[in-house]
Rosetta silent file (secondary structure, phi, psi, omega in degrees, C-alpha in Angstrom):
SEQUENCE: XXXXXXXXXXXXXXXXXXXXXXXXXXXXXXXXXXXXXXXXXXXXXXXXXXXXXXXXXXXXXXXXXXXXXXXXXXXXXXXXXXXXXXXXXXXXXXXXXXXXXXXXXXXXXXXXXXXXXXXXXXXXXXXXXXXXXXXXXXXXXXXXXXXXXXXXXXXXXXXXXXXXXXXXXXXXXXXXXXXXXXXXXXXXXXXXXXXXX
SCORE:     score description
SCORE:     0.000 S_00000001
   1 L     0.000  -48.321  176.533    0.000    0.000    0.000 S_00000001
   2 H   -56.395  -43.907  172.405    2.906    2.606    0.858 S_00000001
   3 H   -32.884  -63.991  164.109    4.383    1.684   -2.590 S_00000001
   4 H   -11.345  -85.287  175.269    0.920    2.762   -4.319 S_00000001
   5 H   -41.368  -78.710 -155.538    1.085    6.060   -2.263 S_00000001
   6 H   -44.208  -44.119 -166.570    4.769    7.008   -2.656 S_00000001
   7 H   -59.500  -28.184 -154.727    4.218    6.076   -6.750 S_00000001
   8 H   -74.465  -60.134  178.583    0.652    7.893   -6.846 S_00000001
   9 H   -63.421   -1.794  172.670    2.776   11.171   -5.250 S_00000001
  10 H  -110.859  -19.879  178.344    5.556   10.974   -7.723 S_00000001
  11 H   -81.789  -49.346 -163.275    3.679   10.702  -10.426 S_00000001
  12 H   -77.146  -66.959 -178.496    1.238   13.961   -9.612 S_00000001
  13 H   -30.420 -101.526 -129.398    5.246   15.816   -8.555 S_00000001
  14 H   -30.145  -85.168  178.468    5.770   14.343  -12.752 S_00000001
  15 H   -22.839  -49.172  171.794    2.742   15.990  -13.630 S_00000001
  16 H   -70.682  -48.250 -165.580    2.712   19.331  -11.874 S_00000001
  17 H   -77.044  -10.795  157.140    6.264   19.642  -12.799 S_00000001
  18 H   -79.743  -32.378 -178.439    5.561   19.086  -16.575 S_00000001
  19 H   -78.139  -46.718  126.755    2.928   21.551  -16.500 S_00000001
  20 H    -8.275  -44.917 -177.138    4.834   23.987  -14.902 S_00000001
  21 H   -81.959  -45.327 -176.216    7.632   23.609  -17.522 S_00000001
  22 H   -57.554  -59.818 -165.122    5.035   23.795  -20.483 S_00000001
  23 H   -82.987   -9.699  166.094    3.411   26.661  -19.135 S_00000001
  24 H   -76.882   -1.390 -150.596    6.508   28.787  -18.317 S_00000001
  25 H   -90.309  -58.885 -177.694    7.322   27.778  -21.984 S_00000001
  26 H   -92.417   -4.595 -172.407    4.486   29.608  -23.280 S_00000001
  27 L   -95.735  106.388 -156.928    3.974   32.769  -21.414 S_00000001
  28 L   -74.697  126.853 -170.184    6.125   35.097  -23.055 S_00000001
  29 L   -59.305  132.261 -179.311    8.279   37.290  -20.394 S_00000001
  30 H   -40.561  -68.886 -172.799    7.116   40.400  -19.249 S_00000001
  31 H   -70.712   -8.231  133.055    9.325   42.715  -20.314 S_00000001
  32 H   -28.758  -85.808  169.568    9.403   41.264  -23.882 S_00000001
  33 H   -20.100  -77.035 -159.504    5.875   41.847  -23.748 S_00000001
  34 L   -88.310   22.881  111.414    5.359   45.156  -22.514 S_00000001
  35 L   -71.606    9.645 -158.458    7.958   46.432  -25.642 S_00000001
  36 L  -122.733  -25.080 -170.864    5.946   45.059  -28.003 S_00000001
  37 L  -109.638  -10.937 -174.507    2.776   46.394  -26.571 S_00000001
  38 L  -123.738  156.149  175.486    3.545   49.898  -24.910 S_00000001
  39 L   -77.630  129.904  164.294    4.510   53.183  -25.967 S_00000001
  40 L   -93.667   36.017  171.686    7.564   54.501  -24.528 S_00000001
  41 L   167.666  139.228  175.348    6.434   58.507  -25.037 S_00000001
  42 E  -140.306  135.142  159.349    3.033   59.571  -25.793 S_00000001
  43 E  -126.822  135.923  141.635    1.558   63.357  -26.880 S_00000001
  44 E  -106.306 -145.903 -141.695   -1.517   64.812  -27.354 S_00000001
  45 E   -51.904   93.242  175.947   -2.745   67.720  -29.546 S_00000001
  46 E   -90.824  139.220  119.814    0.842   68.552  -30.418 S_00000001
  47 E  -104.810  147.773 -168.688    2.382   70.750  -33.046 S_00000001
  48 E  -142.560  136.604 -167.712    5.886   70.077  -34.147 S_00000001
  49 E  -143.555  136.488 -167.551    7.101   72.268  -36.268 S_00000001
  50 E  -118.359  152.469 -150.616   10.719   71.901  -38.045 S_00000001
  51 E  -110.267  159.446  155.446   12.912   74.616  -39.388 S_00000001
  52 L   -89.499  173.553 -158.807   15.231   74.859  -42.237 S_00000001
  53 L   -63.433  -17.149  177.576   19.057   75.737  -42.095 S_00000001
  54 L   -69.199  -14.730  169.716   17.584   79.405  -42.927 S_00000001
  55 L    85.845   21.935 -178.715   15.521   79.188  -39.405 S_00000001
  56 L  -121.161  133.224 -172.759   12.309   79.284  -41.476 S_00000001
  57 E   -57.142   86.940 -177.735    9.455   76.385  -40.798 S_00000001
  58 E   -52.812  -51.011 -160.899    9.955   73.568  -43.714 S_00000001
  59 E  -122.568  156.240  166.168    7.173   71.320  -42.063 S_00000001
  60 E  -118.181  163.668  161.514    4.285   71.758  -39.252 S_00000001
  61 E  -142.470  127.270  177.216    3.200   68.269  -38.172 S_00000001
  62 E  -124.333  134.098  168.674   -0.201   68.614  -35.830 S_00000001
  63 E  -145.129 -172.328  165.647   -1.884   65.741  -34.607 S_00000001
  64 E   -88.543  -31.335 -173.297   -4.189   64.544  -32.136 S_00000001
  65 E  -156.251  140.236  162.362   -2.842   62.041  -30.509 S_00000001
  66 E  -139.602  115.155 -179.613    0.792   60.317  -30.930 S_00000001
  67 E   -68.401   86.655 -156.692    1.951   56.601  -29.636 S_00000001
  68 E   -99.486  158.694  171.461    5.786   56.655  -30.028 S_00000001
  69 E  -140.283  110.670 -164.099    6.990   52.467  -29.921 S_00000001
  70 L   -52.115  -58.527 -144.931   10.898   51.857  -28.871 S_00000001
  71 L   -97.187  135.552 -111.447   10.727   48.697  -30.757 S_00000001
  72 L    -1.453   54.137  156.877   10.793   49.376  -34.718 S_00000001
  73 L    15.804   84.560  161.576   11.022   52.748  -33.786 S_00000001
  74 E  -142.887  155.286  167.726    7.626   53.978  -34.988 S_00000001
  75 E  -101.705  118.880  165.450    4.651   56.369  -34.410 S_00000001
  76 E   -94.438  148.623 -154.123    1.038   55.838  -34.671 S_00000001
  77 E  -141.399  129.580  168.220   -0.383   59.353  -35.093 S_00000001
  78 E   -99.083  142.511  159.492   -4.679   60.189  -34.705 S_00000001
  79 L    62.771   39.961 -162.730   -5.907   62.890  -36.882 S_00000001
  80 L   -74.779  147.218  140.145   -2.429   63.516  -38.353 S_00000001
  81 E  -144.546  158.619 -146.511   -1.786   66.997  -40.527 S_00000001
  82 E  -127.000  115.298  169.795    1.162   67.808  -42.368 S_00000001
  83 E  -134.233  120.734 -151.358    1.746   71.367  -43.581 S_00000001
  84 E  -126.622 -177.707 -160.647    4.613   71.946  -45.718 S_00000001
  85 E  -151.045   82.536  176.147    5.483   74.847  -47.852 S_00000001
  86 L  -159.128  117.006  175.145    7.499   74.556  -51.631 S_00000001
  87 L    82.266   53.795 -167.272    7.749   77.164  -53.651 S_00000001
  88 L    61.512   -0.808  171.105    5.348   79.632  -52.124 S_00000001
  89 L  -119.764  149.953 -146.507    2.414   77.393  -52.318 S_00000001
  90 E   -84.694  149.434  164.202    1.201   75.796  -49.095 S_00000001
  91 E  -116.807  150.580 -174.105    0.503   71.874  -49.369 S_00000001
  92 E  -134.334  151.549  142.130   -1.617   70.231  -46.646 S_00000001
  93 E  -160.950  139.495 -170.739   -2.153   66.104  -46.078 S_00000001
  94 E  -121.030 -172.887 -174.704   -4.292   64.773  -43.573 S_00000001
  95 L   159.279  166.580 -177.121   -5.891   61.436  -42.668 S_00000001
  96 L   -65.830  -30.387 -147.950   -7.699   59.426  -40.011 S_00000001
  97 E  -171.449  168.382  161.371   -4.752   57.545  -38.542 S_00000001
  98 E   172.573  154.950 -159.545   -1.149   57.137  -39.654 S_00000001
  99 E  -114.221  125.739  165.453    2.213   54.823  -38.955 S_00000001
 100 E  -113.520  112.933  139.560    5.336   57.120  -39.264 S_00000001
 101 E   -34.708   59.345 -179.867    8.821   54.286  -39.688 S_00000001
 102 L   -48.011  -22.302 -176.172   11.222   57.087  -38.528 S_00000001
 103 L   -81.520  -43.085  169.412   14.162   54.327  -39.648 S_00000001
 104 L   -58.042  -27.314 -173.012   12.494   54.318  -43.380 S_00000001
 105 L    56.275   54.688 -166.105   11.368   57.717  -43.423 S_00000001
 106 E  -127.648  141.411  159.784    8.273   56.593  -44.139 S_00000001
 107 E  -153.822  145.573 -149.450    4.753   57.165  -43.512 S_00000001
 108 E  -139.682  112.336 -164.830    1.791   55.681  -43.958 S_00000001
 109 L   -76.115   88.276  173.011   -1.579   57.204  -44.268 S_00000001
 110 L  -107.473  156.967  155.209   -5.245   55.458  -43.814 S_00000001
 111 L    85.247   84.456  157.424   -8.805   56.198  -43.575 S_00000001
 112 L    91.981   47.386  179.221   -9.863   59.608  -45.515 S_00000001
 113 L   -60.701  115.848  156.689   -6.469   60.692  -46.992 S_00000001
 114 E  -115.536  173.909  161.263   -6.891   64.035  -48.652 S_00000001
 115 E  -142.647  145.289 -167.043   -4.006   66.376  -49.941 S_00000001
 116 E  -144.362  114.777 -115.702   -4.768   69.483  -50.619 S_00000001
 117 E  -154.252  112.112 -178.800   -2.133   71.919  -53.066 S_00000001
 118 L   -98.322 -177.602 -172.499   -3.250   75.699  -53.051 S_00000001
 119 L   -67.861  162.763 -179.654   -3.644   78.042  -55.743 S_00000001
 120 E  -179.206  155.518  152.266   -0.474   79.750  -56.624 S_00000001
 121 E   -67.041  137.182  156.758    2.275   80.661  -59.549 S_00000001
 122 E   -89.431  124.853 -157.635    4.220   78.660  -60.666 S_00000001
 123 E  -107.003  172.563 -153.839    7.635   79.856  -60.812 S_00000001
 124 L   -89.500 -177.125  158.971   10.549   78.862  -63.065 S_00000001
 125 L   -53.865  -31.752 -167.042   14.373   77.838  -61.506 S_00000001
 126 L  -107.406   18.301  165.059   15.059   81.466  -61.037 S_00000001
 127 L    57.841   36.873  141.810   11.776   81.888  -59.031 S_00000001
 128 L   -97.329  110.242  173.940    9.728   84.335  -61.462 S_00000001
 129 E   -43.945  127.786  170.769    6.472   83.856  -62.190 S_00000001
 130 E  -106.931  156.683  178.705    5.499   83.763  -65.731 S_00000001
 131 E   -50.368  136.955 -157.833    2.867   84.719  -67.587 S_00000001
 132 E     7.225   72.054  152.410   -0.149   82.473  -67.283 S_00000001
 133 E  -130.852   68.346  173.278    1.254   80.667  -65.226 S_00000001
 134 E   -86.601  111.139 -165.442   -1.494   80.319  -62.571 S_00000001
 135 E   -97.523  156.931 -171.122   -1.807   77.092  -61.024 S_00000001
 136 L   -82.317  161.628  149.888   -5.338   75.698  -59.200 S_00000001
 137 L   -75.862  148.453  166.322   -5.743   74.565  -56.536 S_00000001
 138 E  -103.680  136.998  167.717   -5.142   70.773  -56.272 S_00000001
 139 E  -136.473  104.060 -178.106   -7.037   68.172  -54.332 S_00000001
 140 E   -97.390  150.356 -129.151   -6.490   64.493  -53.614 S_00000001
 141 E  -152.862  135.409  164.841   -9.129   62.238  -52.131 S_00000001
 142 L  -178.572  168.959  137.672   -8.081   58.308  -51.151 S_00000001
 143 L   -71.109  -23.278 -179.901   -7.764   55.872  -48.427 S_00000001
 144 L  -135.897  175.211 -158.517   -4.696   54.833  -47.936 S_00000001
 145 L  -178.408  132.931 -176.373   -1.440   56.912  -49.111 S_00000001
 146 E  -121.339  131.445  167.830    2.371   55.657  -48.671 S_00000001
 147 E  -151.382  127.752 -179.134    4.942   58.615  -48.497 S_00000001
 148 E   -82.373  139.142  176.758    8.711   58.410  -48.501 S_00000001
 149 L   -99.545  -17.099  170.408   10.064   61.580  -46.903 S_00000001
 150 L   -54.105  -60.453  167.039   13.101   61.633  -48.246 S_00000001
 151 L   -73.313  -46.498  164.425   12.362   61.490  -51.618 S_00000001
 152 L   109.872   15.699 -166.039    9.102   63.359  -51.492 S_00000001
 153 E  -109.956  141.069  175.394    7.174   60.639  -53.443 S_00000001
 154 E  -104.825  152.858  141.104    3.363   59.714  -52.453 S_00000001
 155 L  -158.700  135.130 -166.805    1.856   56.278  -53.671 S_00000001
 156 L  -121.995  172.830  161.315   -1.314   54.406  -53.012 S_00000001
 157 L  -126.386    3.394  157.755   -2.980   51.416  -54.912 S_00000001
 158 L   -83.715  172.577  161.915   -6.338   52.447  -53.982 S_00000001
 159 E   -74.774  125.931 -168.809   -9.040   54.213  -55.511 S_00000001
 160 E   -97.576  153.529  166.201   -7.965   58.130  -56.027 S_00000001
 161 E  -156.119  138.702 -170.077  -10.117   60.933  -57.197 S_00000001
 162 E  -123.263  137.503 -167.609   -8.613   63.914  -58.070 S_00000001
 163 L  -130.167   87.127 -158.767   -9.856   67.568  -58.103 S_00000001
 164 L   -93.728 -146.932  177.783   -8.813   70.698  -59.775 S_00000001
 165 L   -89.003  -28.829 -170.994  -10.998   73.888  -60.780 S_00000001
 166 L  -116.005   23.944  172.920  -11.318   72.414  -64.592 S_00000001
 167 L  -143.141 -171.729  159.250  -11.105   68.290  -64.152 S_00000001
 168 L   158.565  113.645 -156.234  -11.951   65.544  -61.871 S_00000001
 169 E   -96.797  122.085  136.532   -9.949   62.220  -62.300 S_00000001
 170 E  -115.885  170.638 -158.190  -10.604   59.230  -61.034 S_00000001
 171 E   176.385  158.087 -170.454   -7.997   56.380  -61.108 S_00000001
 172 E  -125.162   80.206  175.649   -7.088   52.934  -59.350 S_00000001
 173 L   114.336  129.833 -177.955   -3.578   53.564  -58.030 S_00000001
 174 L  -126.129  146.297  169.723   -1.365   57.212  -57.764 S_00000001
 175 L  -164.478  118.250 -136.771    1.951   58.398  -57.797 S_00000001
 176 E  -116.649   81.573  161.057    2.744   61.344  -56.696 S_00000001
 177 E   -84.370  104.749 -170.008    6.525   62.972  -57.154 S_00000001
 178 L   -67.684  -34.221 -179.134    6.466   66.352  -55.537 S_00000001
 179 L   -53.957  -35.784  166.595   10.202   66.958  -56.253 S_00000001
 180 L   -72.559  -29.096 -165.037    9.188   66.675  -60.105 S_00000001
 181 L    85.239   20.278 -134.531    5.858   67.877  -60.265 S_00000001
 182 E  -141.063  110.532  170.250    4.570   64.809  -61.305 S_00000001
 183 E  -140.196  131.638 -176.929    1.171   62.736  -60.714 S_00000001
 184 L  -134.284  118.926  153.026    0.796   59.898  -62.653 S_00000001
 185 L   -79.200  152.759 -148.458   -2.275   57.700  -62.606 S_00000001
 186 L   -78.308  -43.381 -152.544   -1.801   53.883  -62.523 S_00000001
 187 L  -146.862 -171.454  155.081   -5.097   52.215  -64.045 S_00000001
 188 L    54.267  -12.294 -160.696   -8.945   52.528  -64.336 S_00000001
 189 L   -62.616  142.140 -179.807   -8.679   56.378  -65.181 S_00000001
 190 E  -143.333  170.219 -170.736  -11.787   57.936  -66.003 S_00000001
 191 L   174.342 -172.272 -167.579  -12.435   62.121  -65.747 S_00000001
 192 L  -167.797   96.533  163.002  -14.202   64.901  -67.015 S_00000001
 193 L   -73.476  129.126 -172.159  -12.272   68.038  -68.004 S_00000001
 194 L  -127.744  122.285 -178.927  -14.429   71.555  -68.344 S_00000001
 195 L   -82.520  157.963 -174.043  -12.160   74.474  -69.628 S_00000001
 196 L   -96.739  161.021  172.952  -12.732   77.811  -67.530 S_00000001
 197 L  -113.918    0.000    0.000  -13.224   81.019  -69.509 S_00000001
């Protein structure tokens, strides 16, 4: 009968002590965890605003809310806008939400992306306006929007609709080089041009 007992009690010690091993196995260690899940700096309604070497404001960045994360050093941003300035006419882009990759220089734009381009001249390399050369305002309408900051290039692969004073483009997929001047739609385009008088 003691035999039983002593085996019956070494066997449940087996038992506990496998389950024990299994379950520290799976339970991933706290502070592993809580890098992968928490912000190490948080702001709300912020402006950040960043100067050139001239001490004049290249970018504004405003948001609502911002989520900084240590581990691939990124930002989730609520209600981000972006207000930039080049070549005297102001550019705006906003959205719902957005992931800025500070190692990529990347950011990435969801839920009610607009850009918005105001009216202005356009001026030449030696930054004189020419004759009719009055540019519209520009407005771009999507959901999702990818933009390298380096380079200055926007591209999505959603559906875009685009809106000046005399068109309005739609298209399936954008690309958008601001250093060039350049929007080129990918697919699908359809539009309606009206000339002004």
């Amino acid at each position: 009968m003691r035999t039983y007992i002593t085996l019956v009690i070494v066997i449940v010690i087996g038992i506990i002590s496998l389950w024990l091993q299994e379950d520290s196995q799976q339970t991933p260690d706290v502070k592993e965890q809580s890098e992968t899940q928490l912000a190490d700096s948080f702001m709300h309604d912020f402006i950040v605003t960043q100067m050139n070497p001239q001490g004049q404001a290249e970018h504004v960045l405003k948001a609502r809310k911002m989520l900084h994360y240590k581990k691939g050093n990124l930002a989730e941003l609520e209600q981000p806008v972006i207000l930039f300035r080049q070549q005297d006419k102001l550019f705006s882009v906003q959205a719902d939400r957005a992931i800025f990759h500070q190692d990529q220089n990347r950011v990435q734009l969801y839920d009610n992306v607009i850009i918005k381009r105001e009216a202005g001249l356009i001026a030449d390399l030696a930054l004189t306006a020419q004759p009719d050369s009055l540019q519209n305002e520009l407005s771009v309408y999507t959901n999702y929007l990818t933009i390298d900051t380096e380079t200055q290039r926007a591209e999505t692969d959603q559906a875009a609709r685009i809106i000046t004073a005399d068109a309005e483009l739609h298209s399936v997929g954008l690309l958008i080089d601001n250093k060039q001047g350049i929007v080129k739609l990918k697919s699908q385009v359809k539009g309606r041009y009206e000339q002004t008088r």
